[in-house]
Steps between C-alpha positions, in 0.01 A plus 500: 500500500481323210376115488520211250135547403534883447827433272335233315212684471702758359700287253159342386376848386823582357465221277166523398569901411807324235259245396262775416803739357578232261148420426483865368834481308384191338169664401713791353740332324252270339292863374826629349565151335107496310597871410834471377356178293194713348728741404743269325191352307401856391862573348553188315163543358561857414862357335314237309237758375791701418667237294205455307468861387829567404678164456776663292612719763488234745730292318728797457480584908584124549767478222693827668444325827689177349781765364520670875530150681713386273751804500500451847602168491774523237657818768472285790695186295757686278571831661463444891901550558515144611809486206862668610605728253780410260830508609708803393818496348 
């Protein structure tokens, strides 16, 4: 037979065991975070290193980048078939 006591007893550990679940998530989550930050460090200071070496190609890289994005934006404005086609006679 089960009492109040037992079933609060019960719910008391239950909650503790999520306390500690999300004590261990938090830990995790906060370890991927410091890694994911060190690693973005690293690459912009391997990009800016880059840059330095070989600035002419990195304004080339950027200025095709420009041409791409812009391409794309010129499609998606002027030739997305938003228009009806001309009326035929």
């Amino acid at each position: 037979m089960v009492t109040d006591t037992n079933t609060t007893d019960i719910a008391n550990q239950a909650a503790g065991a999520d306390e500690g679940v999300l004590d261990n998530a938090l830990d995790t989550a906060k370890s991927f975070l410091e890694t994911a930050q060190e690693a973005i460090g690293d690459a912009v200071d391997a990009t800016v290193e880059a840059v330095k070496e070989h600035p002419v190609a990195a304004a080339a890289i950027a200025a095709g980048a420009a041409a791409a994005v812009g391409g794309a934006v010129y499609a998606a404005t002027h030739l997305g078939g938003d228009k009806e086609p001309a009326s035929k006679k």
